[in-house]
Backbone as CSV, one residue per row, in Angstrom:
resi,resn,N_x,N_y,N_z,CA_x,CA_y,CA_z,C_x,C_y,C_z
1,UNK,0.850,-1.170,0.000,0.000,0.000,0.000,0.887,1.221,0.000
2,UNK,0.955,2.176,-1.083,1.604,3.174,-1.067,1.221,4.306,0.675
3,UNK,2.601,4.950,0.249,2.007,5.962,1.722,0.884,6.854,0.799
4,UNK,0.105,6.992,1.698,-0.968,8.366,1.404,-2.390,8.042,0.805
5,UNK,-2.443,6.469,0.624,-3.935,5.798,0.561,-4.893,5.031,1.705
6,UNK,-5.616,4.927,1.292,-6.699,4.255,2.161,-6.219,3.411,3.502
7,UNK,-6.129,3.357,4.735,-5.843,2.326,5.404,-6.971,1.631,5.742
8,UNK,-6.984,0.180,5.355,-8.015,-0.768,6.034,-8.081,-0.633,7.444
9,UNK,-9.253,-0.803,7.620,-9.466,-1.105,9.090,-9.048,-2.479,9.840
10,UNK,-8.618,-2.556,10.906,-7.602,-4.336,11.147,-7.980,-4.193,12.607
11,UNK,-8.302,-5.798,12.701,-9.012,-6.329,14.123,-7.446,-7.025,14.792
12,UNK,-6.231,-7.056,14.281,-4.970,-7.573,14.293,-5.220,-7.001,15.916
13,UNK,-4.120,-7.992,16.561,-3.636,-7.196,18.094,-2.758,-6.711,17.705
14,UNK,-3.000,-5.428,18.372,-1.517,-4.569,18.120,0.238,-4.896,19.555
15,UNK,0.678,-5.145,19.371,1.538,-5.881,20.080,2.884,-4.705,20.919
16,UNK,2.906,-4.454,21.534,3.935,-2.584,21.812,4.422,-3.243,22.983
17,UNK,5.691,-2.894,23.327,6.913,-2.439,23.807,6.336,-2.013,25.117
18,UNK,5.666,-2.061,25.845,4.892,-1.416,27.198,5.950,-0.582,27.935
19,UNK,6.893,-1.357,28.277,7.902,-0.957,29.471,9.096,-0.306,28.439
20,UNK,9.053,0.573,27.733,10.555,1.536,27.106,11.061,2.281,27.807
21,UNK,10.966,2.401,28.633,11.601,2.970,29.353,13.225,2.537,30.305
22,UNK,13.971,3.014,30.035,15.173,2.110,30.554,15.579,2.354,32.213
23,UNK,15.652,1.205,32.427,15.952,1.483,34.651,17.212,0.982,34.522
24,UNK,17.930,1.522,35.424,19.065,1.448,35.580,19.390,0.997,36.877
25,UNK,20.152,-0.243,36.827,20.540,-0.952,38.075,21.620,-0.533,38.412
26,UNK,21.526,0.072,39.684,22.834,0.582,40.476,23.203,-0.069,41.501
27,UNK,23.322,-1.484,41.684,23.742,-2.412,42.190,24.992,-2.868,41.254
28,UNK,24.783,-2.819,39.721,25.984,-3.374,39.099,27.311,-1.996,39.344
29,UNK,28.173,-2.818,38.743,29.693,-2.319,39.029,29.003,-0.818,37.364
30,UNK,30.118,0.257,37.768,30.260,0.997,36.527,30.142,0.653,35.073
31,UNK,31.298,-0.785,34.800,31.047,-1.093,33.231,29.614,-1.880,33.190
32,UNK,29.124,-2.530,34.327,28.283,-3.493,33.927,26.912,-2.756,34.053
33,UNK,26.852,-1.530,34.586,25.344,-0.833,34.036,26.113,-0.474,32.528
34,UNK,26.492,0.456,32.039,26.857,0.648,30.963,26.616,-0.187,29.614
35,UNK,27.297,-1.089,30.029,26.589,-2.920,29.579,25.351,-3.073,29.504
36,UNK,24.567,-3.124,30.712,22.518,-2.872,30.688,22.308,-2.456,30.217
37,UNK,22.445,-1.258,30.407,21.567,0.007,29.339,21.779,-0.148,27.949
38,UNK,23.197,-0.109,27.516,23.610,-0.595,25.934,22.468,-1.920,25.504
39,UNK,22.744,-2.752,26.154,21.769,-3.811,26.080,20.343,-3.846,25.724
40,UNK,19.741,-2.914,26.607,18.405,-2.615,26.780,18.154,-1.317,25.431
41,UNK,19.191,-0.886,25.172,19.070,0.724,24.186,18.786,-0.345,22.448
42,UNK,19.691,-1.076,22.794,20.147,-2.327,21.290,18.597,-2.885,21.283
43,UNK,18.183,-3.436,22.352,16.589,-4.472,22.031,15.684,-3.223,21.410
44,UNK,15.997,-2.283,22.666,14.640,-1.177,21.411,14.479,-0.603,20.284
45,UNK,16.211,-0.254,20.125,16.506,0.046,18.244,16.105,-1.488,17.538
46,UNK,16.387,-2.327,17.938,15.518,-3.774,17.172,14.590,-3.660,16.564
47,UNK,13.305,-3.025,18.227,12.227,-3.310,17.627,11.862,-1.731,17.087
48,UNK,12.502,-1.564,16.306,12.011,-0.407,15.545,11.898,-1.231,13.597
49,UNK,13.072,-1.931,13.827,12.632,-2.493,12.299,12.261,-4.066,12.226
50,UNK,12.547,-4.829,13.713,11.918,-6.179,14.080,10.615,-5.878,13.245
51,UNK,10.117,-7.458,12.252,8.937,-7.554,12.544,7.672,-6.161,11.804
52,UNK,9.364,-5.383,10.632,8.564,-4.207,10.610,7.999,-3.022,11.418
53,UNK,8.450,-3.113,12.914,8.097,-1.975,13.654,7.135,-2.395,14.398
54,UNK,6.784,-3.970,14.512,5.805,-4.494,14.937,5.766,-4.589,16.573
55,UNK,6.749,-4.249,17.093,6.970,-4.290,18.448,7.868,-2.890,18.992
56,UNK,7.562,-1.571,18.291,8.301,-0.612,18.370,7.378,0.086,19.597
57,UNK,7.584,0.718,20.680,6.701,1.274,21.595,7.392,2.321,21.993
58,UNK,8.203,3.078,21.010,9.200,4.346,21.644,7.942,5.502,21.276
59,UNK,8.639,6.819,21.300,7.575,8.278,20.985,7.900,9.003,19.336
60,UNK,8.600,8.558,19.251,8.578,8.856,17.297,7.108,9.546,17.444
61,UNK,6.792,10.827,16.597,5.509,11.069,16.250,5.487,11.970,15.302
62,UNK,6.406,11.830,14.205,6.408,12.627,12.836,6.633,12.014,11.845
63,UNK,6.235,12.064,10.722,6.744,11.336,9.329,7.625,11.708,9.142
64,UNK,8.204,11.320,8.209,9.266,11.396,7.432,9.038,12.916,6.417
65,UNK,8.383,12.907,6.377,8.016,14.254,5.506,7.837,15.349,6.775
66,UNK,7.783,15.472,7.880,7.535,15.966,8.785,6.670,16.453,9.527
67,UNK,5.499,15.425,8.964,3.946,15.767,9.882,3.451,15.521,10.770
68,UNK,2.917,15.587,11.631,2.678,15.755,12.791,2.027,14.667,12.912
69,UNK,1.932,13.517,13.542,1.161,11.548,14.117,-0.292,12.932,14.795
70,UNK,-1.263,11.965,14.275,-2.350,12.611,14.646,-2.654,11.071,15.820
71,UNK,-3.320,11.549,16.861,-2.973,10.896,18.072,-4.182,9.354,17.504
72,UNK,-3.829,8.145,18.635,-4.687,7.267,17.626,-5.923,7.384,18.154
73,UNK,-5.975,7.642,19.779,-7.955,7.791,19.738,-8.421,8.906,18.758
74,UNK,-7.987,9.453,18.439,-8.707,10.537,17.914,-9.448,10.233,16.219
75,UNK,-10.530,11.025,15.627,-11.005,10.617,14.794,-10.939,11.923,13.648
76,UNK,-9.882,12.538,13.935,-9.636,14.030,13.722,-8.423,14.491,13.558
77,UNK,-8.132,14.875,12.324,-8.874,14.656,10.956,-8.975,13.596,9.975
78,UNK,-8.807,12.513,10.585,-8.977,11.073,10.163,-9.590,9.966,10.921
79,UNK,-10.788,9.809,10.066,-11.236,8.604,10.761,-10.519,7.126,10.463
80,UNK,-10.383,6.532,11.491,-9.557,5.174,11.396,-10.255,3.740,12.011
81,UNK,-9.859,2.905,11.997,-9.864,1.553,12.727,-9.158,1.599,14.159
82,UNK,-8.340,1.998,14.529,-7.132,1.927,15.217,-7.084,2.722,16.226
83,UNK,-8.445,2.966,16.738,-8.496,3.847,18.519,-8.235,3.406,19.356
84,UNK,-7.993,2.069,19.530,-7.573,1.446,20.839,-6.055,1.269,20.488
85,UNK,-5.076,1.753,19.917,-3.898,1.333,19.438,-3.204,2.669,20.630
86,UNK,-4.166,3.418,21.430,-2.887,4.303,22.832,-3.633,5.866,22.561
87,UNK,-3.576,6.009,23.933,-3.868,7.606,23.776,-2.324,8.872,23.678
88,UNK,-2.188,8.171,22.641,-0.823,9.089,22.040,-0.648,9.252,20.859
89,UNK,0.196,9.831,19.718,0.928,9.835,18.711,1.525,9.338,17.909
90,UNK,2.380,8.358,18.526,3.484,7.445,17.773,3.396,6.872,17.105
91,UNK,4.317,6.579,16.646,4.516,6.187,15.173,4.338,4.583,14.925
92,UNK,3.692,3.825,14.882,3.546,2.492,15.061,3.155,1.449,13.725
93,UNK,3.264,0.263,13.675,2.205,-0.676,12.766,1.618,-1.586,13.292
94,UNK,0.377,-1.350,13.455,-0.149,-2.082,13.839,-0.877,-3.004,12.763
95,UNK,-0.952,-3.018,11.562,-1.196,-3.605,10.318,-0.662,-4.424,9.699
96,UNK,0.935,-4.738,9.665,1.837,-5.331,8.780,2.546,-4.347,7.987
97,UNK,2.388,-3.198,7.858,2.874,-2.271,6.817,4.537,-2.797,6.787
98,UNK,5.037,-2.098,5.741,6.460,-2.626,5.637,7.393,-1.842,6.587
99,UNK,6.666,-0.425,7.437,7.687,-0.081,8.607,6.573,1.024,9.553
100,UNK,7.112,1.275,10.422,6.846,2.214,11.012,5.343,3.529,10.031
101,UNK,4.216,3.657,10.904,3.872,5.148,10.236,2.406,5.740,11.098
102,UNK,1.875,6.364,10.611,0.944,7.167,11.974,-0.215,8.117,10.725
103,UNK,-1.438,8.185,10.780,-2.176,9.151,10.549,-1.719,10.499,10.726
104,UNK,-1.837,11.567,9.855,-1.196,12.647,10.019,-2.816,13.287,10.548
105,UNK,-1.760,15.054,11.061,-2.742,15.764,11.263,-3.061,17.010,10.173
106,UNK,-2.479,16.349,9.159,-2.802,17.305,7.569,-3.627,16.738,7.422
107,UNK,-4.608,17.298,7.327,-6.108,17.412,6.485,-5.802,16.480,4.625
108,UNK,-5.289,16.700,4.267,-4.791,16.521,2.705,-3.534,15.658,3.247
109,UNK,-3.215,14.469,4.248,-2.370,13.708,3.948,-2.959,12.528,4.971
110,UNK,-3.684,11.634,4.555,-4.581,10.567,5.386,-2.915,10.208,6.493
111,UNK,-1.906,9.355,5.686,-0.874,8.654,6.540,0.283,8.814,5.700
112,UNK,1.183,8.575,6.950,2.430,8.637,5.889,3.637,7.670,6.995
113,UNK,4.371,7.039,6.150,5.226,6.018,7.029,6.367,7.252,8.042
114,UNK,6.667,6.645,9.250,8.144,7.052,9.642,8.941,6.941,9.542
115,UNK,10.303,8.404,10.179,11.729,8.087,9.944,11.542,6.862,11.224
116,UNK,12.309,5.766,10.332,12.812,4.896,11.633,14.263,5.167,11.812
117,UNK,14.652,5.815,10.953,16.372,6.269,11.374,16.056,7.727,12.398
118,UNK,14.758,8.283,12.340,14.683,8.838,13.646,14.690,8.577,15.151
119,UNK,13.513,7.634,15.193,13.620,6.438,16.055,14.728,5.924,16.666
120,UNK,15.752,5.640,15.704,16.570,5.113,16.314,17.625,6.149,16.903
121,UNK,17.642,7.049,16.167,18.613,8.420,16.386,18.153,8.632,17.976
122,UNK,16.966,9.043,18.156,16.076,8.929,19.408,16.654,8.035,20.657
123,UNK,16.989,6.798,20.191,17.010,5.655,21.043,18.968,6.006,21.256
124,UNK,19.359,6.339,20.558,20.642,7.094,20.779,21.241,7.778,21.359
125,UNK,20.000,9.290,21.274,20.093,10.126,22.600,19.954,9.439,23.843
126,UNK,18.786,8.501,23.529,18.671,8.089,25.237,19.528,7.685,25.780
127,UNK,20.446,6.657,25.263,22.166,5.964,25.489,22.601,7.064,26.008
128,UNK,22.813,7.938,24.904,24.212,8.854,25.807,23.692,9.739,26.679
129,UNK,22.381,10.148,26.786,21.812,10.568,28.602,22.248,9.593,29.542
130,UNK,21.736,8.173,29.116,21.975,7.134,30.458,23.317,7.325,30.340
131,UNK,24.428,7.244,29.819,25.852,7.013,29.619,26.425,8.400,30.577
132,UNK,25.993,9.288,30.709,25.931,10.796,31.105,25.898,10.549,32.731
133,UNK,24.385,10.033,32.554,24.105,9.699,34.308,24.724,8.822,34.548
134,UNK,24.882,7.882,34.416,25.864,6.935,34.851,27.587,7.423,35.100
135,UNK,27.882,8.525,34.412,28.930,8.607,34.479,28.910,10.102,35.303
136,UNK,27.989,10.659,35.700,27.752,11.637,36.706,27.744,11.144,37.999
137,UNK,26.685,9.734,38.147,26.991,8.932,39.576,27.917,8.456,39.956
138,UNK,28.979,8.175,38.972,30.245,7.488,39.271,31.299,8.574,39.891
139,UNK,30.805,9.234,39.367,31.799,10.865,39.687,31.514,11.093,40.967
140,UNK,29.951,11.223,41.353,29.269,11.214,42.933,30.196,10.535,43.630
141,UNK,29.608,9.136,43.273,30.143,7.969,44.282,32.023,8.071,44.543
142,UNK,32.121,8.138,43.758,33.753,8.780,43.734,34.123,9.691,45.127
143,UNK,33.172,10.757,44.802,33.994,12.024,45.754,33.336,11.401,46.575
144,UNK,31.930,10.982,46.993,31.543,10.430,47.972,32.450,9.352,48.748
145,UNK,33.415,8.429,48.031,33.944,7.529,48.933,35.321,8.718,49.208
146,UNK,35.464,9.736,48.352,36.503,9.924,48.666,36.642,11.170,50.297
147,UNK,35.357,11.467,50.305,35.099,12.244,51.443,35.160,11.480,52.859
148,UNK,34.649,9.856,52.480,34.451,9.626,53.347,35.760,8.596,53.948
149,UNK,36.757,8.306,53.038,38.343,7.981,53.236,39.016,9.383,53.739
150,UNK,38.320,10.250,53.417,39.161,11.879,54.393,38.466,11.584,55.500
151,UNK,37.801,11.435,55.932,37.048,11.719,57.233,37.362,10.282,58.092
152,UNK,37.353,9.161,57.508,38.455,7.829,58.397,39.720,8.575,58.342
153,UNK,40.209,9.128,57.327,41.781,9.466,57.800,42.039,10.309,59.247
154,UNK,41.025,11.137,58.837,40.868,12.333,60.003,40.710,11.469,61.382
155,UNK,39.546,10.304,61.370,39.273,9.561,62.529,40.257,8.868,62.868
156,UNK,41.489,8.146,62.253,42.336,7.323,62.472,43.637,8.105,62.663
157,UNK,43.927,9.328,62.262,44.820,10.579,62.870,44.409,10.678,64.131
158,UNK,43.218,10.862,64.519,42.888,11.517,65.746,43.196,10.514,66.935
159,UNK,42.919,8.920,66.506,42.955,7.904,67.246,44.458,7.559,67.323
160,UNK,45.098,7.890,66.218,46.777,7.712,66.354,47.221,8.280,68.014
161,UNK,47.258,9.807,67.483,47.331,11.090,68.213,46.841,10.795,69.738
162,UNK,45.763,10.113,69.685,45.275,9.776,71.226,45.473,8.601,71.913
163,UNK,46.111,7.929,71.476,47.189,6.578,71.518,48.359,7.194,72.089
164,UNK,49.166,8.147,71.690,50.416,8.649,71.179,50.659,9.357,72.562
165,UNK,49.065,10.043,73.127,49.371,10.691,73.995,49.310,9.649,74.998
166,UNK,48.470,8.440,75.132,48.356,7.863,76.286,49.319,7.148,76.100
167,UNK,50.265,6.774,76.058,51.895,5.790,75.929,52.338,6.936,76.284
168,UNK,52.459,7.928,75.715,53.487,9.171,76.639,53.257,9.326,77.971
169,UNK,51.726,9.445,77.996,51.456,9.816,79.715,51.710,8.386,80.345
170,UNK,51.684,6.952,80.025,52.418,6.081,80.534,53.767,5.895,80.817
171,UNK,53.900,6.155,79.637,55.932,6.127,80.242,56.608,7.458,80.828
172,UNK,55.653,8.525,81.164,56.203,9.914,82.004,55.546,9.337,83.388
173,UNK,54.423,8.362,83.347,54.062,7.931,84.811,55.055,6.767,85.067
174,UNK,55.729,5.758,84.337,56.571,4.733,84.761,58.058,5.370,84.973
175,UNK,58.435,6.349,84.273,59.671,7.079,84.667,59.932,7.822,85.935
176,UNK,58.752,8.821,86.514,58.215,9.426,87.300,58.777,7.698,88.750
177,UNK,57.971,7.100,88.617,58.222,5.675,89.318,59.119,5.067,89.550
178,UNK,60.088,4.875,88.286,61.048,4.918,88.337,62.145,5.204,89.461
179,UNK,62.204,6.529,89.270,62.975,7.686,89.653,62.612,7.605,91.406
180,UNK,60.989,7.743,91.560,60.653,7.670,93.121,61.591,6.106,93.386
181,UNK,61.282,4.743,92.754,61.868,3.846,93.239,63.532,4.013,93.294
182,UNK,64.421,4.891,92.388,65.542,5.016,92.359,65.986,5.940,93.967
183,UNK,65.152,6.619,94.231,65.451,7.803,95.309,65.619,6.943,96.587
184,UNK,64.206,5.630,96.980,63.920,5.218,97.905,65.320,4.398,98.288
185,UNK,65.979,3.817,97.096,67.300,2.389,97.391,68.713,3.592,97.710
């Protein structure tokens, strides 16, 4: 079906990505979130051309020509099949189409497929935000241990120091003793 004709109406389940959103486990070591997220960033650029886009659930919501995803409940300015497909925008197939695409909100353009090299560009930024934070917490945790190795140093100076004095005031009290026992013979 060319872009910009008729879309059938389709009783198909539409199948989406629910959870895109990426969590970040901060239990793993530095490289091994880095690792997750890469991981988790790679499955969602997948499903952008998996399957045709058949499992794509990111926010893409422009064509390729640059029109605006007219949202899917809506029946305005296109009536569709496809109101239960999310109360949002995005760019999806829920049909089989050969990729990614969305009802526009041009009056004079029923549908038109998406950039999926947007999509993925998209899923890119998100990497190097997580890559960002991750490497902002590491920086945290950093000065954080490193504040808190100053502040044992400080505690284990102080405990030196108060050691240091009580062996002094011992051996000025055993000399002191000494000396009385030297006087008495």
């Amino acid at each position: 079906m060319g872009s910009g004709s008729s879309k059938p109406k389709s009783n198909k389940k539409y199948v989406t990505d629910t959870d895109s959103s990426i969590h970040d486990d901060t239990s793993l070591s530095y490289e091994a979130r880095k690792k997750s997220i890469s991981d988790k960033i790679d499955k969602l650029k997948e499903n952008v051309t998996r399957s045709n886009g058949k499992y794509y659930g990111g926010t893409l919501s422009y064509t390729e020509s640059g029109r605006k995803c007219q949202n899917w409940n809506s029946y305005s300015p296109h009536n569709h099949g496809f109101r239960s497909k999310g109360t949002h925008n995005h760019c999806r197939n829920p049909d089989g189409e050969p990729r990614l695409w969305c009802y526009t909100t041009d009056r004079n353009r029923r549908w038109e497929y998406c950039n999926t090299n947007k999509a993925i560009e998209k899923y890119d930024e998100q990497l190097k935000k997580n890559y960002a934070k991750i490497d902002e917490d590491e920086r945290i945790d950093n000065e954080e241990k490193d504040r808190i190795n100053k502040i044992q140093d400080e505690k284990d100076r102080i405990e030196r120091e108060r050691i240091k004095k009580i062996q002094e005031e011992e051996e000025r009290k055993r000399l002191v003793e000494e000396r009385r026992i030297q006087e008495i013979r």
